[in-house]
RODO-2510 file (C-alpha; in nm, 4 decimals, decimal comma):
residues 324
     n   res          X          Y          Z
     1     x     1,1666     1,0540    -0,7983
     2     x     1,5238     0,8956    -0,8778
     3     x     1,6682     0,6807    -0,6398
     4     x     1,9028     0,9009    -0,4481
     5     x     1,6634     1,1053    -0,3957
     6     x     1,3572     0,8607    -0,1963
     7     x     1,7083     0,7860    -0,0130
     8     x     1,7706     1,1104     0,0680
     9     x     1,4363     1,1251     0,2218
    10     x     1,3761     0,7985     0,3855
    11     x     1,6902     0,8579     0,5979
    12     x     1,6014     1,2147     0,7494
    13     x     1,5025     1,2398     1,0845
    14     x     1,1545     1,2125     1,2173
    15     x     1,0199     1,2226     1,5427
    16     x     0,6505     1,0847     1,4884
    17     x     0,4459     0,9297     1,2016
    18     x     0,0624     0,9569     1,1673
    19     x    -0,1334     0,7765     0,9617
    20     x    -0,5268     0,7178     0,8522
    21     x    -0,6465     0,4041     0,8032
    22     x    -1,0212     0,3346     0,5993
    23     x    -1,2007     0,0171     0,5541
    24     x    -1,3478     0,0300     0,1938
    25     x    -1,6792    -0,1477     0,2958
    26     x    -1,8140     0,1221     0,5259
    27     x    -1,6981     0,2127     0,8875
    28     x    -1,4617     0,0540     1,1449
    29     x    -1,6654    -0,0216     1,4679
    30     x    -1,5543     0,1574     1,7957
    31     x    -1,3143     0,0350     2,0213
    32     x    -1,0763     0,1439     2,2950
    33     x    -0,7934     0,3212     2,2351
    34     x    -0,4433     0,1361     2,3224
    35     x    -0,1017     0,2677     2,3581
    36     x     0,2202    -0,0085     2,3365
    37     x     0,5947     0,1065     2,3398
    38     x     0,7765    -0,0879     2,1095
    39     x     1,1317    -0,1625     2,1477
    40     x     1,3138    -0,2164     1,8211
    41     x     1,5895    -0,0547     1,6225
    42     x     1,7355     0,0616     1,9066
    43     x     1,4714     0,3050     2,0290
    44     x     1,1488     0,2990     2,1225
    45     x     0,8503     0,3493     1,9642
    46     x     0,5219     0,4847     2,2002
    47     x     0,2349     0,3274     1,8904
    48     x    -0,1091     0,4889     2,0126
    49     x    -0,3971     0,3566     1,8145
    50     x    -0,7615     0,5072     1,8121
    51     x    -1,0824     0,3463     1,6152
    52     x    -1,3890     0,5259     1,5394
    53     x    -1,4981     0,4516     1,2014
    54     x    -1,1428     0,5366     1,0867
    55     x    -0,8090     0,4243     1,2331
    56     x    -0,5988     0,6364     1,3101
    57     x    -0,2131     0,4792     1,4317
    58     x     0,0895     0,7047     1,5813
    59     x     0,4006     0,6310     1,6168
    60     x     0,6234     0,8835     1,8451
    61     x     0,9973     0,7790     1,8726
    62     x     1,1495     0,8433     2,1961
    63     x     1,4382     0,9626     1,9868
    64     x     1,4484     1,1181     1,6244
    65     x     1,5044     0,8677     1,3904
    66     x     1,4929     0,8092     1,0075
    67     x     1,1490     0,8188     0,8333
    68     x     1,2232     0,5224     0,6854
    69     x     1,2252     0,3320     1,0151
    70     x     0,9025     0,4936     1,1267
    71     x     0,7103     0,3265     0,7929
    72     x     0,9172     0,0402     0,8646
    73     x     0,7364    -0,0112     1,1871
    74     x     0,4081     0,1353     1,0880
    75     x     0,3585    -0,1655     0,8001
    76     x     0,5024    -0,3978     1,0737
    77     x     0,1888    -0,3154     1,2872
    78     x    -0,0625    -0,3609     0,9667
    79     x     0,0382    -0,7195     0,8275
    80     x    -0,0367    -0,8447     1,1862
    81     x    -0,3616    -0,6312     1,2011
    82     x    -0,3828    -0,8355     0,8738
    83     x    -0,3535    -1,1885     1,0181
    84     x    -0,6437    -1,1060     1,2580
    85     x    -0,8496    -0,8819     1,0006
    86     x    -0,8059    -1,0541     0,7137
    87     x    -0,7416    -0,7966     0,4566
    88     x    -0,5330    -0,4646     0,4594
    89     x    -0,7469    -0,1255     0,5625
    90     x    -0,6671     0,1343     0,2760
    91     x    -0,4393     0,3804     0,3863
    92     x    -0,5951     0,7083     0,3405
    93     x    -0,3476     0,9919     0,4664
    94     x     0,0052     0,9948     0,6798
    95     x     0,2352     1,2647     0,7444
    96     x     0,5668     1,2409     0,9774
    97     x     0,6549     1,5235     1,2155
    98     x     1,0462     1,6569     1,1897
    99     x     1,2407     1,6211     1,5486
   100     x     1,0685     1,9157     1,7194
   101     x     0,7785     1,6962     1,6899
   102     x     0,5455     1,9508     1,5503
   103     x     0,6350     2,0543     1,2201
   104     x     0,4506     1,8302     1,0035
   105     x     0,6956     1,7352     0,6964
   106     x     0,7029     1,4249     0,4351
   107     x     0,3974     1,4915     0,1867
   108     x     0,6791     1,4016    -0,1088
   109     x     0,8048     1,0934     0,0503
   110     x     0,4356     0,9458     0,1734
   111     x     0,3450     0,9827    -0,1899
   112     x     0,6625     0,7963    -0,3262
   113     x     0,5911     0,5632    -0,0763
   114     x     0,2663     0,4920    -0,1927
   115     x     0,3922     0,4705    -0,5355
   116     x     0,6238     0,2254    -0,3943
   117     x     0,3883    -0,0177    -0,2122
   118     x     0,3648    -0,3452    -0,3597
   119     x     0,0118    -0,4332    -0,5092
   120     x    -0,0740    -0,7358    -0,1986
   121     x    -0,1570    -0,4688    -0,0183
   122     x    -0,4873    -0,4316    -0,1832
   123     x    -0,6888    -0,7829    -0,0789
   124     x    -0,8749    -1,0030    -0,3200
   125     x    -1,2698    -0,9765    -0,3319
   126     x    -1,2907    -1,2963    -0,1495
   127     x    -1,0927    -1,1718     0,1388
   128     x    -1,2720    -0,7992     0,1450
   129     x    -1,5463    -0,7667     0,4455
   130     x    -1,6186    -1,0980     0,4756
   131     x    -1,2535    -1,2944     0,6715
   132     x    -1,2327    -1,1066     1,0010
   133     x    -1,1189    -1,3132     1,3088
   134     x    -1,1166    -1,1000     1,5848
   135     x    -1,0067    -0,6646     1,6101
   136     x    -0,6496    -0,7038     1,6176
   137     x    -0,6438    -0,3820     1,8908
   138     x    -0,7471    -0,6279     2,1519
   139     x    -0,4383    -0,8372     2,1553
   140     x    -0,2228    -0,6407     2,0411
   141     x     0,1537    -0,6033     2,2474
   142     x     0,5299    -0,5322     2,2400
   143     x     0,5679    -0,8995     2,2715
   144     x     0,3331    -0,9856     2,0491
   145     x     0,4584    -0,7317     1,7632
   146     x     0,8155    -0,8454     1,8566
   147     x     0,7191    -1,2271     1,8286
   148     x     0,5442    -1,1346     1,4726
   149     x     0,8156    -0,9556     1,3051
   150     x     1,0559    -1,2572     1,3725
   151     x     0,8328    -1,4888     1,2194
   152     x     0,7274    -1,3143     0,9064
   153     x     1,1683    -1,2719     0,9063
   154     x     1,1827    -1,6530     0,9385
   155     x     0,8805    -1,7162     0,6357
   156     x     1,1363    -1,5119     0,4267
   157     x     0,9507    -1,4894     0,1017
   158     x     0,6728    -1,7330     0,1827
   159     x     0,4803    -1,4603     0,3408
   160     x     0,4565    -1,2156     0,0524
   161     x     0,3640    -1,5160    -0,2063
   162     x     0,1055    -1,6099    -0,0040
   163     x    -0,0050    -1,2288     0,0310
   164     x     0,0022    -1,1962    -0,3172
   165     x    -0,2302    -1,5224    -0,3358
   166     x    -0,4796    -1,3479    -0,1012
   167     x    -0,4758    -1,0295    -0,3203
   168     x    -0,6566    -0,8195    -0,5978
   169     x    -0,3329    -0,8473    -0,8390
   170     x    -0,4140    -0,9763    -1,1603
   171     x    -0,3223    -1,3176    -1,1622
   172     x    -0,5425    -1,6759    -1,2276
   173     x    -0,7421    -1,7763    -0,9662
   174     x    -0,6180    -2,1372    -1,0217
   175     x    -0,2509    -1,9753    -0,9521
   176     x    -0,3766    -1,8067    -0,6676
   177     x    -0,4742    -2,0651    -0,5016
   178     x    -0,1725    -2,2921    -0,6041
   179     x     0,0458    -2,0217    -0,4382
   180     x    -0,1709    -2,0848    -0,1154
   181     x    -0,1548    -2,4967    -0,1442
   182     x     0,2295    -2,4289    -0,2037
   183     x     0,3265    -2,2544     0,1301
   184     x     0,2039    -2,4953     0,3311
   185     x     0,5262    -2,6932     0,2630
   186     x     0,7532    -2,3946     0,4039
   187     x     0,5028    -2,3224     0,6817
   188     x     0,5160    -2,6933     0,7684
   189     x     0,9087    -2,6200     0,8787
   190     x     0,7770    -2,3149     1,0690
   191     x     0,5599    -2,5340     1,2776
   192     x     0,8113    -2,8311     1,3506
   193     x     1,0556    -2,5263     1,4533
   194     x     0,8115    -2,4323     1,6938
   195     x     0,6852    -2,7797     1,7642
   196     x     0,9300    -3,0499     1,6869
   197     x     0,7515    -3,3555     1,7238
   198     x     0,5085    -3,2026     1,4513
   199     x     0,4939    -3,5137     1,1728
   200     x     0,3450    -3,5235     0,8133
   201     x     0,1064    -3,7685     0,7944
   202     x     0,1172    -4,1645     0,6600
   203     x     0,1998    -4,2232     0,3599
   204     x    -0,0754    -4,3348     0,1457
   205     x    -0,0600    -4,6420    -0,0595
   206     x    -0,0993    -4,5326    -0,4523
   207     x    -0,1926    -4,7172    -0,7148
   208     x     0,0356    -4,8447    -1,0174
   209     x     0,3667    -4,7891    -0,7759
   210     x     0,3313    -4,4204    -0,7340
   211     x     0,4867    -4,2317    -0,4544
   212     x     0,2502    -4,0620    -0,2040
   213     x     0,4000    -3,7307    -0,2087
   214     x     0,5363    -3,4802     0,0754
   215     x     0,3042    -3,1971     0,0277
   216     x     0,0089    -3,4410    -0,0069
   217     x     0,1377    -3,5548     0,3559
   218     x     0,1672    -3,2128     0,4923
   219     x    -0,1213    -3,0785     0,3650
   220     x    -0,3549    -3,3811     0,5797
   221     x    -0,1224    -3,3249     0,8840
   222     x    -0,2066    -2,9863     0,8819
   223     x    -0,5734    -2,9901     0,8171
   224     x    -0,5536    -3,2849     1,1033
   225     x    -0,4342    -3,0251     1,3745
   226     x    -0,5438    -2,6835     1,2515
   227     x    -0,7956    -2,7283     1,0109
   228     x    -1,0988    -2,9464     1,1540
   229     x    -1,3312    -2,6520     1,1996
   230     x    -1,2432    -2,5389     0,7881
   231     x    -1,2491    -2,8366     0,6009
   232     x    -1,4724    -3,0406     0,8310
   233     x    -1,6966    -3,1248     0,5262
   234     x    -1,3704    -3,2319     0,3439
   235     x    -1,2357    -3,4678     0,6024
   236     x    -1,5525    -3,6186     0,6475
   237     x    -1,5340    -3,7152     0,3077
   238     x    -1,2154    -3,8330     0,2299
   239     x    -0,9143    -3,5732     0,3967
   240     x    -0,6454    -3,8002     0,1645
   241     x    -0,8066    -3,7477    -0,1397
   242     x    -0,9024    -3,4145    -0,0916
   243     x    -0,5192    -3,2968    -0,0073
   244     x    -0,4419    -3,4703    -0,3164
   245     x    -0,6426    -3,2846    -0,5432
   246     x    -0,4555    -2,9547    -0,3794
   247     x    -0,1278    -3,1201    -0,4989
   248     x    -0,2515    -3,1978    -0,7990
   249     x    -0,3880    -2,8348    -0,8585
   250     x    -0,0806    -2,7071    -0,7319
   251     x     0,1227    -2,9813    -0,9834
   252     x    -0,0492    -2,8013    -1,2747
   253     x     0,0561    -2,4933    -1,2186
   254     x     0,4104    -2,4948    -1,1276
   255     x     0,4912    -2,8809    -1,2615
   256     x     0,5686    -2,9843    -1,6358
   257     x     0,2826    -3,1721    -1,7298
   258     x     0,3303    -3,6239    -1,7256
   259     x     0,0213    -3,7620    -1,6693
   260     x    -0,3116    -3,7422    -1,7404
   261     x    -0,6188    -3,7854    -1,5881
   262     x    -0,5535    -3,6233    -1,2531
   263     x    -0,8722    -3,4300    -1,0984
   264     x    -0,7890    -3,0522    -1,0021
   265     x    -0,9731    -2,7772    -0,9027
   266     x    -1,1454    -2,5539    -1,1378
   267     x    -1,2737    -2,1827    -1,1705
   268     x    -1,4759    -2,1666    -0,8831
   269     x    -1,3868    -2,3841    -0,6733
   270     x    -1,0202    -2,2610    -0,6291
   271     x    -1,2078    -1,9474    -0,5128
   272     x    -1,3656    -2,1614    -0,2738
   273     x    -1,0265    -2,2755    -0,1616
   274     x    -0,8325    -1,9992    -0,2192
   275     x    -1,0579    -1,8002     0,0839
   276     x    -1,0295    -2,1614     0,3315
   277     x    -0,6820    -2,2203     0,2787
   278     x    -0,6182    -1,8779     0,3515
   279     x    -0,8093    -1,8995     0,6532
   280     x    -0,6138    -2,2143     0,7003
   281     x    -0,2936    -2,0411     0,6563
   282     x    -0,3946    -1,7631     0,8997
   283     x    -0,4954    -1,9744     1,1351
   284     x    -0,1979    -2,1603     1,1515
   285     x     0,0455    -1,8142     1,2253
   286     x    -0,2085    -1,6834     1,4361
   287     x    -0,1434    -2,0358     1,6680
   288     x     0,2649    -2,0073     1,6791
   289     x     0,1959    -1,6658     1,7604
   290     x     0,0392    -1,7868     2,0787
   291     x    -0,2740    -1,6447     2,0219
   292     x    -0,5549    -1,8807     2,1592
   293     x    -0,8221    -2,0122     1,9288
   294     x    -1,1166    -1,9629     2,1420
   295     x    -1,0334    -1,6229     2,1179
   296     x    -1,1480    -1,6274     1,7134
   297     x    -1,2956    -1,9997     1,7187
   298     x    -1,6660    -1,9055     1,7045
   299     x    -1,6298    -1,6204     1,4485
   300     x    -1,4055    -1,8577     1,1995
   301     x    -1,6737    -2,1287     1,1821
   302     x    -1,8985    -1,8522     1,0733
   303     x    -1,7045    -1,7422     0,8204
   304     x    -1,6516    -2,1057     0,7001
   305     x    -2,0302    -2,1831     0,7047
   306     x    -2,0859    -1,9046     0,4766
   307     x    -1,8273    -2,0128     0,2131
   308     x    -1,9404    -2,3916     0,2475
   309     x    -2,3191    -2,2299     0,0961
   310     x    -2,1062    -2,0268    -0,1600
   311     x    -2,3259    -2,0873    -0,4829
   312     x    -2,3818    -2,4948    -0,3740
   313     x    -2,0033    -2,4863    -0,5348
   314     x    -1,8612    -2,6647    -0,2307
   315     x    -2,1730    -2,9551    -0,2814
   316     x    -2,0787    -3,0177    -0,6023
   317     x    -1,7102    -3,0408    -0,5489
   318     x    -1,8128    -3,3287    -0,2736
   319     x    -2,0462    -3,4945    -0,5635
   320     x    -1,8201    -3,4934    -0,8953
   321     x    -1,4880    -3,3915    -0,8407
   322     x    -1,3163    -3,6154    -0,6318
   323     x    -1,0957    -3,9388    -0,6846
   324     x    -0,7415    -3,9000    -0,8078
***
């Protein structure tokens, strides 16, 4: 489809999109249906979602607007669905309805649309079945939608990077999981915007002169206030050291290499630490969202229990890799 063209389409008027959600690793669980309006783009937007194995999501403008704006909103609604979920559902069908609200219409677009989609939206193996928090349909809210489109607007391209990170795309799992350790320097300045007296923590003294560095810092400030319950085996250790190997791992992928001897993760393990620093990161959004822990608490630690028995990977992490 040339260019024009998907422009042509994306800008016709539309009165309602429906769309079909699937989970790939067997059925969604019931829950009650909930209906939000959504005020944005000048409208608003009545979003009805029902669960029964499937989800299905509809989104009804109050006035006719462009098609565009209806996916727009209807991809808003899955990345935070995402944050609680921990990986995207696979969308299976979605039409939109022209301004008399039942002629169904779009088959062309939806398809260049899926052609479109950028490839984070299908989640890595380590995220798939196994990283849920909480159902996202039991928070969800106009203010809460609202709140989470201005932040992922504020991560700029952060959030994508670290999307890509938690996805099936074909890329090292050593740069993976670099992408993760890297965000946590942007998504430091999200959390002092939202809390100011937020600090990095000490700085460390290193041997031979060299300078404790900021992401080192960030990283153990972070862990400190958000990540107790996912690294608890970590800090126990040695939380310092351990936030230096992340730099280090993330040094080695995106730094020219100057020195030797500098400890790193390998293979497995940055699977390991690709899954908790993506819970980390999750967390972490899902806080200056205003979301309250308790709510997800209980199931996290679960989910961090099983990866600390991944393969006795974690164990021997603790044992051998360790000192800078």
């Amino acid at each position: 489809m040339t260019e024009n063209k998907f422009i042509e389409l994306t800008t016709k008027k539309a009165s309602s999109l429906k769309a079909v959600f699937l989970f790939e690793h067997g059925f969604l669980a019931t829950v009650d249906p909930i209906t939000i309006n959504h005020n944005a783009f000048e409208n608003t937007f009545t979003i009805s979602i029902a669960q029964n194995g499937i989800r299905r999501i509809e989104i009804r403008a109050e006035t006719a607007t462009m098609a565009g704006t209806l996916w727009t909103i209807l991809w808003n609604v899955a990345r935070l669905a995402m944050l609680f979920e921990g990986e995207f559902l696979q969308l299976r069908s979605a039409e939109f309805l022209l301004d008399d609200n039942t002629t169904p219409w779009g088959d062309e677009l939806v398809q260049e649309y899926q052609k479109r989609m950028l490839s984070f939206y299908s989640s890595a193996d380590f995220a798939r079945g196994c990283s849920k928090f909480a159902n996202s349909l039991s928070v969800l809210s106009d203010e809460l939608l609202n709140r989470w489109i201005q932040i992922e607007d504020e991560l700029e391209l952060v959030h994508p990077m670290v999307l890509y990170g938690m996805s099936s795309v074909n890329l090292p799992i050593d740069l993976k999981a670099a992408i993760l350790v890297e965000s946590f320097e942007s998504l430091f300045e999200l959390i002092q915007k939202y809390n100011p007296e937020f600090q990095m923590a000490p700085k460390q003294t290193k041997p031979n002169g060299e300078k404790d560095s900021k992401l080192r810092r960030i990283l153990e400030a972070i862990i400190q206030s958000y990540g107790q319950d996912i690294f608890g085996k970590e800090k126990e250790k040695d939380l310092p050291s351990f936030c230096q190997v992340l730099t280090n791992s993330r040094n080695r992928m995106f730094h020219i290499k100057t020195k030797a001897n500098k400890m790193f993760l390998g293979g497995s393990e940055s699977v390991l630490y690709a899954a908790k620093l993506s819970l980390l990161y999750r967390r972490v959004l899902l806080d200056i969202l205003g979301i309250d822990y308790t709510v997800y608490s209980e199931r996290l630690k679960e989910i961090v229990s099983r990866w600390n028995g991944w393969n006795g990977v974690l164990d021997f992490f603790l044992a051998t890799k360790w000192t800078d």
